[in-house]
C-alpha positions in Angstrom: -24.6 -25.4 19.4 -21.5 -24.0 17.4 -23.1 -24.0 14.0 -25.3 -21.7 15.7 -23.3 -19.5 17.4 -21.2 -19.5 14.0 -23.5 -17.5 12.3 -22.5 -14.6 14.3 -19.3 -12.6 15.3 -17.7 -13.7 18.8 -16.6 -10.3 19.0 -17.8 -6.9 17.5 -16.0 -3.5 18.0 -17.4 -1.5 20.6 -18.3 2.8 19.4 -14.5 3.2 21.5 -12.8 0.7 20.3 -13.5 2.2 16.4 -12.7 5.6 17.7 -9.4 4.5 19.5 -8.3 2.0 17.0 -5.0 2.7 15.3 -6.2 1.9 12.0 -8.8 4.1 12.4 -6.5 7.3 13.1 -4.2 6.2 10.2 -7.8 6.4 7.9 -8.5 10.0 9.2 -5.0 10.9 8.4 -5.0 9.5 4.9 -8.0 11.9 4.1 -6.6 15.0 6.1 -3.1 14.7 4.7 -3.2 12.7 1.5 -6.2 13.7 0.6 -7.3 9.8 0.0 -11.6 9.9 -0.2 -11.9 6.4 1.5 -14.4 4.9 4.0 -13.6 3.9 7.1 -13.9 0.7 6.3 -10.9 -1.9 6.7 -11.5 -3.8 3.7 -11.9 -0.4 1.6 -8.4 0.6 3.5 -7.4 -2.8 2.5 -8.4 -2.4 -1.3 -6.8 0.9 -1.4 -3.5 -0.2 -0.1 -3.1 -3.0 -2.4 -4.3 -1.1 -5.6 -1.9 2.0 -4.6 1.4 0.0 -3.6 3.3 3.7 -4.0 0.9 6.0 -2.0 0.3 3.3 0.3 4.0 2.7 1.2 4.8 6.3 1.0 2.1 6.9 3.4 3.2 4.1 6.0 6.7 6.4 5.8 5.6 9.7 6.6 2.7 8.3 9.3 5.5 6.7 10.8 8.4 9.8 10.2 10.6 7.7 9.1 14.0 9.3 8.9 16.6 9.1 5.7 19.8 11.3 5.9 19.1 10.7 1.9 16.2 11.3 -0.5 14.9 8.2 -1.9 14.0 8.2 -5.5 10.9 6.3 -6.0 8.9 4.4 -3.3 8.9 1.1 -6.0 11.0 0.5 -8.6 9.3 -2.3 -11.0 6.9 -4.6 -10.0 8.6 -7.8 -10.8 8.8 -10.8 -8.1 11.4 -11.0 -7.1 13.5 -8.2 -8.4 11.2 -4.9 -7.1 13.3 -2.5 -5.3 12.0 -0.2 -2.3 12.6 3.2 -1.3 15.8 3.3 -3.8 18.6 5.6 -2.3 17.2 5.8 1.1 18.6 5.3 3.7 17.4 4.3 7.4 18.3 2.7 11.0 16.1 0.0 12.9 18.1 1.4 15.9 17.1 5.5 15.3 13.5 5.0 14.8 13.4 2.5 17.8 14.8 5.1 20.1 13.8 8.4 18.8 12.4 10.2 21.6 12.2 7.4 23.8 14.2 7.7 27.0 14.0 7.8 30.9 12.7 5.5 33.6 9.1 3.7 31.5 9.7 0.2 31.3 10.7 -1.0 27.8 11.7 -4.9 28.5 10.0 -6.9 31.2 12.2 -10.2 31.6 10.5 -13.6 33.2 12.1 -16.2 34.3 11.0 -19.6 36.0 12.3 -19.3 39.4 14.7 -21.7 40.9 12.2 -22.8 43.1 8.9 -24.1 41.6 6.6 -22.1 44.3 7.4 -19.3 43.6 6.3 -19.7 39.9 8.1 -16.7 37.6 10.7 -13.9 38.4 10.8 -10.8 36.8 13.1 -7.8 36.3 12.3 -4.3 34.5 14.5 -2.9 31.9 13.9 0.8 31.3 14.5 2.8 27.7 17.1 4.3 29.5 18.8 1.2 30.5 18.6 -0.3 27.5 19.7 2.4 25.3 23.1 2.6 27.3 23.1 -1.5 27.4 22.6 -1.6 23.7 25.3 1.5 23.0 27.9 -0.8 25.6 27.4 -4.0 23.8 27.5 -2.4 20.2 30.9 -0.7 21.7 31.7 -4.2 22.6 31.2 -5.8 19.5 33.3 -3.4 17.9 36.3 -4.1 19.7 35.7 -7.8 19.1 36.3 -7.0 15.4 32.8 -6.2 14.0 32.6 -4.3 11.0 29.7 -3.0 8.9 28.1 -6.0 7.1 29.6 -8.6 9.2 27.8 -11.6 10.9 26.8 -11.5 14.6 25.2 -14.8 15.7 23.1 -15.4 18.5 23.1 -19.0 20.4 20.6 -17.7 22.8 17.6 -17.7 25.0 14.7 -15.3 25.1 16.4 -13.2 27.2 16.9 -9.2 27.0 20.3 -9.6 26.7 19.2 -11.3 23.1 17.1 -8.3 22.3 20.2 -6.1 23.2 22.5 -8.2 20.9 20.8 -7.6 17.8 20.2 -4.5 18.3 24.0 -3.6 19.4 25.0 -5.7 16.0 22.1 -3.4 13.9 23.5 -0.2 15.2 26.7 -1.4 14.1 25.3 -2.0 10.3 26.0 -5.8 11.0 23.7 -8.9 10.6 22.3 -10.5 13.0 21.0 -14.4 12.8 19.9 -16.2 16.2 18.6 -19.8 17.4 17.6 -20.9 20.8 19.7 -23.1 22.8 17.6 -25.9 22.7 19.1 -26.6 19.4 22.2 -28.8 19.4 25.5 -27.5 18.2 26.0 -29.5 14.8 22.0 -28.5 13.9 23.2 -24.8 15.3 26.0 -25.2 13.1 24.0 -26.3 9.9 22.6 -22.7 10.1 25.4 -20.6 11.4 28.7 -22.0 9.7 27.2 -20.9 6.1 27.0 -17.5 7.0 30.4 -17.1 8.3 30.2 -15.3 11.6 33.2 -13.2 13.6 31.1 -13.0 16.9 28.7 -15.0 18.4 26.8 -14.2 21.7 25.2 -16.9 24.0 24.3 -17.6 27.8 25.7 -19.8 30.1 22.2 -21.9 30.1 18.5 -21.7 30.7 15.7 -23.2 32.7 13.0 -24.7 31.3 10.1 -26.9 32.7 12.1 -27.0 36.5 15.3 -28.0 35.3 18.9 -25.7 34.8 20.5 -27.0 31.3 24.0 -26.1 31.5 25.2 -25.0 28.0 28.7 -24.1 28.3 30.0 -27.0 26.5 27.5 -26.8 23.4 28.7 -23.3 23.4 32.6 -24.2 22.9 31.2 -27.2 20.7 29.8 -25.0 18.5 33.0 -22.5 18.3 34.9 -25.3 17.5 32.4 -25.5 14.5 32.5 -22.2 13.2 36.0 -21.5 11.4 35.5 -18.2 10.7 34.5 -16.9 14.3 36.7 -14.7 16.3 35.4 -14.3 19.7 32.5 -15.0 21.9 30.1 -12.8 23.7 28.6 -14.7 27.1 26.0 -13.5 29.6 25.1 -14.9 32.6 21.5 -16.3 32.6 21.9 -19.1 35.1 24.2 -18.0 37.5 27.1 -20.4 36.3 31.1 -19.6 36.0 31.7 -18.1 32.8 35.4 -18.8 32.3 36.4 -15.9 30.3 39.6 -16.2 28.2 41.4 -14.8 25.1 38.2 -15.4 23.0 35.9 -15.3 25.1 34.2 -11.9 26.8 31.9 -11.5 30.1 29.0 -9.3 29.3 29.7 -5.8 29.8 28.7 -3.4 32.4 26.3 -1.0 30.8 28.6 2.3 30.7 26.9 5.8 29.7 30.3 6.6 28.4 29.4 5.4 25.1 27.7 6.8 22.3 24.9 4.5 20.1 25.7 4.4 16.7 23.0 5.4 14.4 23.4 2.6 12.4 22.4 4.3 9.4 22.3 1.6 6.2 21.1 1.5 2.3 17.1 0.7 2.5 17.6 -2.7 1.4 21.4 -3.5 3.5 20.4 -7.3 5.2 19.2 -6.6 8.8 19.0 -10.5 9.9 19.0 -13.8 8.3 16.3 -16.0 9.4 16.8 -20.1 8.1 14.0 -22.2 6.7 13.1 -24.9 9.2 15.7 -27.6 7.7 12.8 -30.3 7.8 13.3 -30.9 4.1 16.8 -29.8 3.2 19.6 -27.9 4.4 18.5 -24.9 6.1 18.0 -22.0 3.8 19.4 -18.6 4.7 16.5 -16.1 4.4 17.9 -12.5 4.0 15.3 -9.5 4.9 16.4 -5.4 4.8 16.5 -3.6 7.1 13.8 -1.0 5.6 11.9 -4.1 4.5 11.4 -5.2 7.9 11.1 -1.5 9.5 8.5 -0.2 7.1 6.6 -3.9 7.4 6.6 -4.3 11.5 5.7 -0.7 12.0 2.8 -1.2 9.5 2.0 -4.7 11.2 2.7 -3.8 15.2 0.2 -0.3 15.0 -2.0 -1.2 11.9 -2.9 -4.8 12.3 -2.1 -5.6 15.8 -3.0 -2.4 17.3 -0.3 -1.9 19.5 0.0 1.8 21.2 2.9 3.3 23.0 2.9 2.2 26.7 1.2 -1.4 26.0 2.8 -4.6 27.0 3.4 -7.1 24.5 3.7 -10.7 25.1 4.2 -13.5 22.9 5.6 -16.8 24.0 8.4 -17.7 21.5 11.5 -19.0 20.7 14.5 -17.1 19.2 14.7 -19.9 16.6 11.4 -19.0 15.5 10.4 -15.5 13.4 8.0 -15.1 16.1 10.9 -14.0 18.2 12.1 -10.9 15.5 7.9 -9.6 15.7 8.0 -9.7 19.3 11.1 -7.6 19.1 9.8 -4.7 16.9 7.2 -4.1 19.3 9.7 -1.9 20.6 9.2 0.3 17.4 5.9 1.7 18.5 6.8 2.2 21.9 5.5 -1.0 23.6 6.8 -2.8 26.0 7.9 -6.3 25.4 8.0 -9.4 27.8 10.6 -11.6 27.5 10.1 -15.8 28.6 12.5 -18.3 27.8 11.0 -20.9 30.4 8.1 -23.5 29.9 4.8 -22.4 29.2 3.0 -25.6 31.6 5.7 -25.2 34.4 4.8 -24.8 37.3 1.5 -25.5 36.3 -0.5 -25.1 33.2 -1.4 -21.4 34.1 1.7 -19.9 34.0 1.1 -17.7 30.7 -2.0 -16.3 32.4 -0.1 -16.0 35.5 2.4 -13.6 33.7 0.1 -11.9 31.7 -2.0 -10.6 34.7 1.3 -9.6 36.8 2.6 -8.2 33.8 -0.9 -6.4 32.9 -0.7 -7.6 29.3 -2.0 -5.5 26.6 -1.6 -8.6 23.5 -0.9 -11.9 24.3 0.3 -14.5 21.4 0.1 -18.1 22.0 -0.7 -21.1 20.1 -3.4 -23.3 19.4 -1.8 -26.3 21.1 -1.6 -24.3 24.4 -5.0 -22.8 24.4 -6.0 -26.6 23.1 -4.4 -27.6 26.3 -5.8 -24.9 28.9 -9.1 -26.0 27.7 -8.4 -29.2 28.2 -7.2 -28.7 32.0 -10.4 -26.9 32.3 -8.5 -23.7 33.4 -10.3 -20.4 34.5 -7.6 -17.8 32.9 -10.7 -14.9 33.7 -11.8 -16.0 36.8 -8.6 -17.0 38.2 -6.3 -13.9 37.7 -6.9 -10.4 36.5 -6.6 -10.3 32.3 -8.6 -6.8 32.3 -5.5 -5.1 30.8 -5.6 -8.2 28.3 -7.2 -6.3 24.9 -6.1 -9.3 22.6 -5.1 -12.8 22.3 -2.7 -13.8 18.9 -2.4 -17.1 17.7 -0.1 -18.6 15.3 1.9 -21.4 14.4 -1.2 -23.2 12.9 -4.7 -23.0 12.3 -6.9 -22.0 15.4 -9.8 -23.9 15.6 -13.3 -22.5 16.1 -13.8 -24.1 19.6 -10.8 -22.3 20.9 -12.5 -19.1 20.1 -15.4 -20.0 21.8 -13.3 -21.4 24.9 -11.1 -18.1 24.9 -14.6 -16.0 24.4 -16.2 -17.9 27.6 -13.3 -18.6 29.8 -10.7 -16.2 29.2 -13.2 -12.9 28.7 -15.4 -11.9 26.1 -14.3 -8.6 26.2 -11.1 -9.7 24.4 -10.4 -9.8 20.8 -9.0 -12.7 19.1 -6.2 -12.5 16.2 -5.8 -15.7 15.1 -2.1 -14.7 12.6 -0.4 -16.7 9.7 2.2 -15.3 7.7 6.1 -16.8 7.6 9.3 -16.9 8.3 9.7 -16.1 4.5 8.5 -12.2 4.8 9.0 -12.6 8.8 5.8 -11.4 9.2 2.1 -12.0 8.2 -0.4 -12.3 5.7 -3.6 -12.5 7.2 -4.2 -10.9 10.7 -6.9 -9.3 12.5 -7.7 -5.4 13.1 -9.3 -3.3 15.9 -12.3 -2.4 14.0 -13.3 -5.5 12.3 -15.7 -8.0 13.7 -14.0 -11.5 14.5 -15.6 -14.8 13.2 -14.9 -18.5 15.0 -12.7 -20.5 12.9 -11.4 -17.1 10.6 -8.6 -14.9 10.1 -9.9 -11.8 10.2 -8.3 -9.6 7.5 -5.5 -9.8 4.6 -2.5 -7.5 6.0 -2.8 -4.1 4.4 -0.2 -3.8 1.7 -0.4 -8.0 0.8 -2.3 -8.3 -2.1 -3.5 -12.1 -1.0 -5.3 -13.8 -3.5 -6.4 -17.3 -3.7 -5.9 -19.3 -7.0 -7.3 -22.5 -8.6 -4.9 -24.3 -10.5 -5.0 -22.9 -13.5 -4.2 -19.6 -11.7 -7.8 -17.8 -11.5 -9.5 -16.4 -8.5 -11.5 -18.1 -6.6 -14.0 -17.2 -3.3 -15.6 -19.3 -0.9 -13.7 -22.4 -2.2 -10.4 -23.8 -1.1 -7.2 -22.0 -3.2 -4.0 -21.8 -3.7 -2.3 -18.7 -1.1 -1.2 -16.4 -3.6 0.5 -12.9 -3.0 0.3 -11.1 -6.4 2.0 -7.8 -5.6 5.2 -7.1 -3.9 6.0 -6.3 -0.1 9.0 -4.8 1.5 9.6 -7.7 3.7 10.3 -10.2 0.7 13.6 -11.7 0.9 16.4 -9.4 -0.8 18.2 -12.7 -1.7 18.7 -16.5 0.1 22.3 -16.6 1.1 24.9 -17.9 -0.7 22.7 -18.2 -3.7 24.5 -15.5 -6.2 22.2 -16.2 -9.3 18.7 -16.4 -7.3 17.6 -19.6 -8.6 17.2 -21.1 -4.9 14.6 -18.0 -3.9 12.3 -18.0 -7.1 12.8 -21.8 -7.3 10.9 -21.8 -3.7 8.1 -19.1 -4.1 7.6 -18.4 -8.3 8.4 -21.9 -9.5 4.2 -23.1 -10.1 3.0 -19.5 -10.8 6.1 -16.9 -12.1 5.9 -13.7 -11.0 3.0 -14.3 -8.1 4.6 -15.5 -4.6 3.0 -18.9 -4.1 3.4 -19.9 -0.2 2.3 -23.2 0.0 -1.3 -22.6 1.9 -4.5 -23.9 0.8 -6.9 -21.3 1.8 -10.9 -19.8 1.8 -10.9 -16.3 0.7 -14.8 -16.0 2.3 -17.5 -13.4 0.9 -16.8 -11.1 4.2 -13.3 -10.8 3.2 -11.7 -13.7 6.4 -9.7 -16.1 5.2 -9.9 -19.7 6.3 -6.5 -21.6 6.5 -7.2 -26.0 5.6 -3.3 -26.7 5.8 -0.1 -27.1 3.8 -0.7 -27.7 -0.1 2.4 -29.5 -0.4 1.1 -31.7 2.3 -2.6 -31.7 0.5 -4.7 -34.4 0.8 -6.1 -35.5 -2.2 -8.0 -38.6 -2.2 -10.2 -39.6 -5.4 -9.5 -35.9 -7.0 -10.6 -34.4 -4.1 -8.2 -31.7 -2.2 -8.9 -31.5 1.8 -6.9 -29.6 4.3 -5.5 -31.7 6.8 -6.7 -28.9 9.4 -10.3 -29.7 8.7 -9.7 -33.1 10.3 -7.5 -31.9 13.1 -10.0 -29.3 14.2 -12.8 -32.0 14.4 -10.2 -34.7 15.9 -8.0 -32.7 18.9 -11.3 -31.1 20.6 -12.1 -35.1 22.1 -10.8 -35.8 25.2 -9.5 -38.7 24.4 -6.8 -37.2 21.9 -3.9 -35.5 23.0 -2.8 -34.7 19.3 -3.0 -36.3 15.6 -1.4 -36.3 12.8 -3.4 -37.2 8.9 -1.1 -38.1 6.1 -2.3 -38.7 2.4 0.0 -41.6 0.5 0.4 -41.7 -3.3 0.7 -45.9 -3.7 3.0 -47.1 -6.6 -0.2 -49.3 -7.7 -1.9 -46.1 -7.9 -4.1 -46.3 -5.0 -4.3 -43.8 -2.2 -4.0 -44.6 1.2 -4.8 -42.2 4.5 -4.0 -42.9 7.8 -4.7 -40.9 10.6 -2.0 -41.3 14.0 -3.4 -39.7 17.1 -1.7 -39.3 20.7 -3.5 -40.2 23.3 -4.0 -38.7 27.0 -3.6 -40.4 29.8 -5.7 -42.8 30.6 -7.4 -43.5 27.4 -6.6 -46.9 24.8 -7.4 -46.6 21.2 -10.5 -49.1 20.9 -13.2 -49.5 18.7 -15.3 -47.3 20.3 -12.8 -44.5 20.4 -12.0 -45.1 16.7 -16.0 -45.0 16.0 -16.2 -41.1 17.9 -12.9 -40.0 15.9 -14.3 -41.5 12.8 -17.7 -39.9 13.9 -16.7 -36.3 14.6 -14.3 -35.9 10.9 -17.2 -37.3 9.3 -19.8 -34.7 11.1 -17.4 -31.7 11.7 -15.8 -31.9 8.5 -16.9 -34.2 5.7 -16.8 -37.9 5.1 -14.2 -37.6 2.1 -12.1 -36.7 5.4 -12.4 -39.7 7.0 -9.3 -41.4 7.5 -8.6 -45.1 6.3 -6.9 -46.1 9.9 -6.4 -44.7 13.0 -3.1 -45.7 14.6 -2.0 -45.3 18.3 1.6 -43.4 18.2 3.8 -42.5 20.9 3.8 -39.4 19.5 3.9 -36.7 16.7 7.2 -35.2 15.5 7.7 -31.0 15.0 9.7 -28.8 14.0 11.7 -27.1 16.2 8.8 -24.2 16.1 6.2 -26.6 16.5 4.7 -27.1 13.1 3.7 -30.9 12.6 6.3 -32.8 9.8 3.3 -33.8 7.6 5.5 -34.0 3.9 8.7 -35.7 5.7 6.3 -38.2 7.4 4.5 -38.5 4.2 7.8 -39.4 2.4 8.9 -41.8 5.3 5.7 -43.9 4.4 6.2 -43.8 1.0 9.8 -46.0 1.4 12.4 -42.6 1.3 15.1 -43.1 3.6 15.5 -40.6 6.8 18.4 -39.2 6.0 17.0 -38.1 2.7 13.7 -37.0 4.1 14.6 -34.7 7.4 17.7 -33.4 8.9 17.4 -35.0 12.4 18.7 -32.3 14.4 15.4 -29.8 13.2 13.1 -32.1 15.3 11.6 -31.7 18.4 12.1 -35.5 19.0 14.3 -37.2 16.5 13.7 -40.8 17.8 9.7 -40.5 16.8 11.0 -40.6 13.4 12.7 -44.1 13.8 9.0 -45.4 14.9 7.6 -43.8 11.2 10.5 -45.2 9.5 9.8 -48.9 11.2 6.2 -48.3 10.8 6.2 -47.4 7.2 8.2 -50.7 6.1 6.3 -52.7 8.3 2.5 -51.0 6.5 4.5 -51.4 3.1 5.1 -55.2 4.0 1.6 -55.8 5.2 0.0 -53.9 2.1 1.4 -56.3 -0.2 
């Protein structure tokens, strides 16, 4: 019945929806005031953008009125990757645009909380632009007695709370750097990240609750001072109601005083705004530095443009401020959106509490994941039937690849009036490459449209285009949000080592994806994680599409091993749900549906029963460190434990893999 209903759009733009779109009001002004002769067509929009980096870019900054106190000289300077420069001799403030002409009593931050007691599901509080531009002028007044100077280090230790939000943008008004991690992280894996960066301030919470419990973080807070030479003082809020012991280095949040003034917070177009870290899984954590007119030009394109975000909408998208996630959700505020703020559990009290909130909340987007939808469906929830999502415009999903059966699950069960934006893009250019837009028809199992500005291509591997077959993700232009540099790596070799080193000059991700003839783009996995059994490359999210839909299977994991006799051996590992044993005729259905729903080169050699499936810290699965356990590496040269959801998993691979090796020969 899918392969049917696949030959058609799940959702088409209605005659309002084209005329309301904000890409379609961005087309109209390109004609009126740029004179650009282009259809309204996004894909034409699309073309244009990429083929016209200048005009396009220089368009984004007058559309937007973006403000410099100094005329920029060109809008790109070279076109080398890295090494092109943007808007040279401009400069700009994240903190200016963000507030220009936004004041008074509207709701800018709506902050959810699980409530003590389980019954009564979620608190919430409203923070108006008022409020927060005289929190954020306090804190940023704060800071600066504290000893913060421009292009110093603020760090956050942090939940997603407002006062995080606040933080960075007290430290950005302040032309500092911000870099933040939830607290879920523990202070020596906090402390891989932070201590290279050499803080003087760091902000954190007394704790948080998650899933029904209160973690009390106090002491992983003065753990991790103790870890950080450089830092100076501490910034703490109250988030659980605990004693916050103030002393000589540490400072009680302040009260929000309208005595102070914000700083503009003026810097040079490409002065670092925040440093985001690579997910440590196979090294130490890199240090990702983006601009501040980088990221302003990028999220203002990406918020109205792609996401179709409009002043007054709520915007809610359950992250993590260790995850780049947490930075988009955040520059919502730039278009005048309000943004929701949850730093609990997204199945507690019960598996409907992101529904829940996005109905109170009257939720405009809502970005999930495919694991949670995976997971709603499972529960058989009723998000439409069983709370009011008519605000709801849009559901985001990111983190991996969304499978076609959750579009046709959100389509039926959440509303079909609702258009799904499955996202990918990175913590590398802390935003993304492929999205979805308001006037484009969206397809079960696609990504709707490259990003305008990306000039995505997908390359064989002789680096040549290809369509309709699986490539290489390859940007060939550059964007603003690139990385200005990797810290603490004064002759670049780290950065171009990790995006130029197979194809110099074009940014090579590390995605295997369709480029189709409509212009989507499918994503089939990792292609350092490839499967490639007998020649053949297959994306590992081909089988777990095909696999996590049964109801036996809570989750799997399929990992392609080079032997040292040459051979090539795949297993497959899958969690089960309660209930259910891994038999013969459970192996025959899993074995069934890869062969049917994807190919029968994708069927796995074994299927093993595991406790369960390691992640990073953001969820993705830890495919090549797994990969490497089974080939014989040892843990400590494969992952750094501390950037795992749950580090004891790995000791199971690590037994596993010696006792396979043993049994293999």
């Amino acid at each position: 019945m899918h392969a049917a209903e696949n030959m058609k759009p799940i959702w088409a733009p209605a005659p309002e929806d084209l005329a309301s779109s904000n890409i379609t009001h961005f087309t109209s002004w390109l004609r009126e005031k740029r004179g650009v002769q282009i259809a309204e067509d996004y894909l034409a929009v699309w073309g244009w953008s990429v083929d016209h980096l200048d005009e396009f870019w220089s368009a984004i900054w007058d559309y937007f009125d973006i403000q410099s106190p100094t005329r920029f000289q060109d809008v790109l300077t070279g076109t080398d990757m890295p090494g092109a420069r943007w808007f040279d001799g401009a400069q700009v403030s994240f903190v200016e645009h963000l507030f220009r002409g936004r004041a008074g009593d509207s709701v800018a931050v709506i902050d959810v909380q699980e409530s003590a007691e389980p019954a009564d599901g979620t608190t919430s509080r409203g923070i108006s632009w008022g409020e927060l531009r005289s929190e954020v002028a306090t804190v940023a007044a704060t800071l600066r007695e504290m000893g913060v100077r421009h292009g110093d280090v603020v760090i956050g230790y942090v939940p997603n709370a407002p006062e995080a939000v606040i933080a960075f943008l007290a430290t950005a008004s302040l032309g500092a750097i911000w870099s933040c991690c939830g607290q879920d992280y523990a202070p020596s894996a906090a402390a891989d990240r932070f201590a290279q960066l050499n803080p003087v301030v760091m902000v954190a919470a007394d704790g948080y609750r998650y899933g029904g419990r209160r973690f009390d973080k106090r002491s992983a807070v003065r753990e991790l001072r103790e870890l950080l030479p450089t830092l100076q003082a501490t910034l703490m809020f109250d988030r659980v109601g605990l004693e916050l012991e103030p002393s000589s280095h540490v400072r009680a949040w302040p009260e929000p005083s309208e005595v102070h003034a914000l700083p503009n917070g003026y810097v040079p177009f490409d002065h670092p705004l925040w440093v985001l870290f690579s997910s440590g899984t196979t090294g130490r954590p890199k240090g990702i530095v983006h601009s501040t007119g980088g990221v302003l030009v990028e999220h203002l394109k990406a918020m109205s443009l792609n996401l179709d975000l409009k002043e007054g909408d709520t915007f809610f998208w359950y992250t993590s401020p260790s995850w780049m996630v947490w930075n988009y959700l955040t520059s919502g505020l730039l278009v005048g959106a309000r943004i929701v703020c949850y730093d609990g559990s997204p199945s507690y009290p019960t598996l409907d509490t992101l529904w829940a909130v996005a109905a109170e909340h009257k939720v405009t987007l809502l970005g999930t994941s495919p694991a949670h939808l995976r997971a709603s469906a499972s529960a058989e929830l009723e998000p439409g039937r069983d709370h009011d999502l008519s605000a709801l415009r849009s559901l985001g999903s990111s983190g991996s690849a969304l499978p076609k059966e959750s579009y046709f699950w959100v389509n039926r069960h959440v509303g079909d009036h609702i258009r799904i934006n499955s996202t990918s893009g990175g913590t590398d250019i802390v935003s993304a490459f492929v999205s979805g837009a308001g006037t484009v028809s969206v397809w079960p199992g696609e990504l709707s449209v490259p990003c305008l500005g990306v000039a995505i291509d997908a390359w064989d591997s002789n680096g040549k285009p290809v369509r309709g077959s699986v490539g290489e993700l390859v940007v060939t232009k550059p964007m603003p949000s690139m990385p200005v540099a990797f810290w603490n790596d004064p002759d670049g070799s780290r950065y171009r080592e990790a995006y130029f080193d197979v194809f110099p000059g074009v940014w090579r991700h590390g995605d295997w994806i369709t480029i189709t003839a409509r212009g989507s783009v499918v994503i089939h996995g990792r292609s350092d994680s490839t499967l490639n059994r007998n020649g053949i490359r297959m994306g590992s999210s081909d089988i777990y599409r095909a696999v996590e839909v049964l109801d036996e299977i809570a989750e799997a994991l399929v990992i392609g091993v080079e032997q040292g006799d040459g051979s090539y051996w795949m297993p497959m590992f899958v969690v089960l749900n309660a209930g259910f044993v891994l038999d013969d005729p459970l192996i025959a259905r899993i074995t069934t549906a890869v062969r049917e729903d994807a190919s029968p080169k994708h069927v796995p050699d074994e299927v093993i029963a595991v406790p369960g499936i390691p992640h990073t810290r953001t969820g993705k699965k830890l495919e090549v460190p797994i990969k490497r356990l089974l080939q014989g590496a040892q843990l400590e040269d494969v992952v750094d434990a501390q950037a795992v959801d749950d580090p004891l998993l790995l000791s199971w691979f690590t037994t596993f893999g010696r006792t396979a090796a043993e049994h293999r020969t």
